[in-house]
C-alpha positions in Angstrom: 11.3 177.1 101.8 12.7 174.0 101.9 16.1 174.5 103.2 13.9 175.0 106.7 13.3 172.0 107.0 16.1 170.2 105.6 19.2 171.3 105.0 21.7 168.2 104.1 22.6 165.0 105.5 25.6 166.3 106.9 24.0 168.6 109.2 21.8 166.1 110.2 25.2 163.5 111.0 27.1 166.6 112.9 24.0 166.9 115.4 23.7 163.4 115.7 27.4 162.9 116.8 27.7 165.6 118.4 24.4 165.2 120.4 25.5 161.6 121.7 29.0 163.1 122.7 28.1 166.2 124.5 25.5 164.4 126.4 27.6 161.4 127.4 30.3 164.5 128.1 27.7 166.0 130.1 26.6 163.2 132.2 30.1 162.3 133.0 30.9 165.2 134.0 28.0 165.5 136.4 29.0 162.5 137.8 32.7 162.9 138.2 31.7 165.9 140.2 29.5 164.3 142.6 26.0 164.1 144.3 25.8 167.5 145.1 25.8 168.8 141.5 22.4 166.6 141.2 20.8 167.3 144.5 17.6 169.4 145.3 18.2 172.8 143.9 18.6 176.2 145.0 17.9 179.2 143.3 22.1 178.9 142.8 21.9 175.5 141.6 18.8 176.2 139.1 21.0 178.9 137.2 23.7 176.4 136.9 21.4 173.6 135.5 19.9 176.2 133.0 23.4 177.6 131.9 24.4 173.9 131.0 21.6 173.3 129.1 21.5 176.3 127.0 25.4 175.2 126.5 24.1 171.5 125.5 21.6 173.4 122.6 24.5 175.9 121.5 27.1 172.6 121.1 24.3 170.8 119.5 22.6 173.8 117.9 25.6 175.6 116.5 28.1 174.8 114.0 30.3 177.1 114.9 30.9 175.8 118.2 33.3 172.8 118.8 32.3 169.8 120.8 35.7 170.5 122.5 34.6 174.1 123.5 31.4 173.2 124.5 32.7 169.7 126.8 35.4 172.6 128.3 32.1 175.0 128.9 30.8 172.8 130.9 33.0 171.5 133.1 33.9 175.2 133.6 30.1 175.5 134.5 30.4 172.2 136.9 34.0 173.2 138.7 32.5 177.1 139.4 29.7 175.0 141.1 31.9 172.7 143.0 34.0 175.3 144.1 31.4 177.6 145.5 29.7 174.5 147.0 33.1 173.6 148.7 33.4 177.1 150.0 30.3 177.5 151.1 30.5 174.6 153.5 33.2 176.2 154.8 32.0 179.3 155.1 29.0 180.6 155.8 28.9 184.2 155.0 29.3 182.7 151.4 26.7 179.6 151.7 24.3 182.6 152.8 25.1 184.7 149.7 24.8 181.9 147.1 21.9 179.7 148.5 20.1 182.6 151.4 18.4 181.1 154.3 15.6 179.1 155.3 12.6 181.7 156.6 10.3 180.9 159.1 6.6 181.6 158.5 4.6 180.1 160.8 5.8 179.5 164.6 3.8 177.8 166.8 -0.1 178.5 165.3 0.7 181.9 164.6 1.5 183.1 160.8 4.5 185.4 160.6 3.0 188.5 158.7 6.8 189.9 158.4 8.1 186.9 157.2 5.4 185.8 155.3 6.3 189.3 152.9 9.6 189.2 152.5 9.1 185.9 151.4 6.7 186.5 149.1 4.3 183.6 150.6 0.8 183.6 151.7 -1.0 182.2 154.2 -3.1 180.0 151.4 0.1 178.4 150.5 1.4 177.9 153.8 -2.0 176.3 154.6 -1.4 174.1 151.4 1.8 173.1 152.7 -0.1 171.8 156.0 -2.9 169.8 154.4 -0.2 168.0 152.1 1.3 166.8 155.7 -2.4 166.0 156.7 -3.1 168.8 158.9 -5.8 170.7 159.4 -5.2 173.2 162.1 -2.2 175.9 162.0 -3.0 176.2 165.8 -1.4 172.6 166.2 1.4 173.3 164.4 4.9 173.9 165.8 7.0 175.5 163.1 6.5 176.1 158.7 9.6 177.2 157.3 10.5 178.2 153.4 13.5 176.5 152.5 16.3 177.4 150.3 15.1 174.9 147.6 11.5 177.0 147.8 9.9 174.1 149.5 8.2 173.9 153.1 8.8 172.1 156.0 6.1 171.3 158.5 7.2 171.0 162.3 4.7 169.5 164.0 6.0 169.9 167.3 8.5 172.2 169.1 9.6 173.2 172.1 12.6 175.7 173.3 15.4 172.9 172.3 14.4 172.5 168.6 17.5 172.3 167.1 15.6 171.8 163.2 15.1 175.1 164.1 18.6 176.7 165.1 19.8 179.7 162.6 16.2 180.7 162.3 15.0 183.8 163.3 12.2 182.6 166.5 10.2 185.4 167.7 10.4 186.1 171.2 7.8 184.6 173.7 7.7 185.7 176.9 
């Protein structure tokens, strides 16, 4: 019964040490590899912050498992994620498949049933999304969108030159 709550000094010491290193490891890592790796996440981004936390409890967690293995996990983790970041600038077939696209859901006053769907969204949380900009009426709206990240974005106004909204799928108005 005892041994589950204590079981020797030395245990104790290893996470200790090991806990500070992989940390500072981590953090320099993060760093070396730039802004990006600590920006707003996607749904891509998210999987990578979760993998290098369950690899920060494993190092820390797991005797078995050498600081050295773990610091080399995740900067494996970090380089994967800089490299499909640096590709998918480049391309965008890629940037599409790792991060998807931003969905309109409301354009001009009127909600996007489709959209609103695929998306998984309803018109109570799009409305949500317009009273935290301090509006009051989807008729004076121009554009909502569901970004990568899973925010929203209120347009108040647009016309047939929005460029905040090029690559987004407008219906037709004729």
């Amino acid at each position: 019964m005892g041994e589950m709550f204590f079981q020797d000094w030395a245990t104790l010491q290893r996470t200790l040490v090991v806990g500070v290193l992989a940390y500072v490891s981590l953090v320099l890592i993060l760093r070396i590899s730039g802004r990006r790796t600590l920006s707003k996440m996607n749904a891509f981004d998210f999987v990578v912050t979760v993998a290098l936390g369950s690899t920060l409890a494993t190092i820390l967690l797991n005797r078995e498992v050498a600081l050295a293995e773990g610091v080399l996990a995740f900067a494996v983790l970090v380089s994967l994620q800089y490299l499909i970041t640096w590709g998918s600038v480049r391309a965008r077939w890629l940037r599409r498949l790792v991060t998807g696209e931003p969905v309109l859901l409301l354009y001009r006053g009127e909600y996007l049933q489709g959209a609103l769907r695929r998306a998984r969204v309803t018109e109570d949380e799009v409305r949500t999304a317009l009273r935290s900009e301090g509006l009051g009426d989807a008729a004076q709206v121009g554009a909502v969108v569901l970004e990568t990240d899973g925010s929203f974005s209120v347009v108040r106004d647009v016309d047939e030159s929005a460029s905040a909204l090029s690559g987004l799928k407008v219906p037709n108005r004729s």
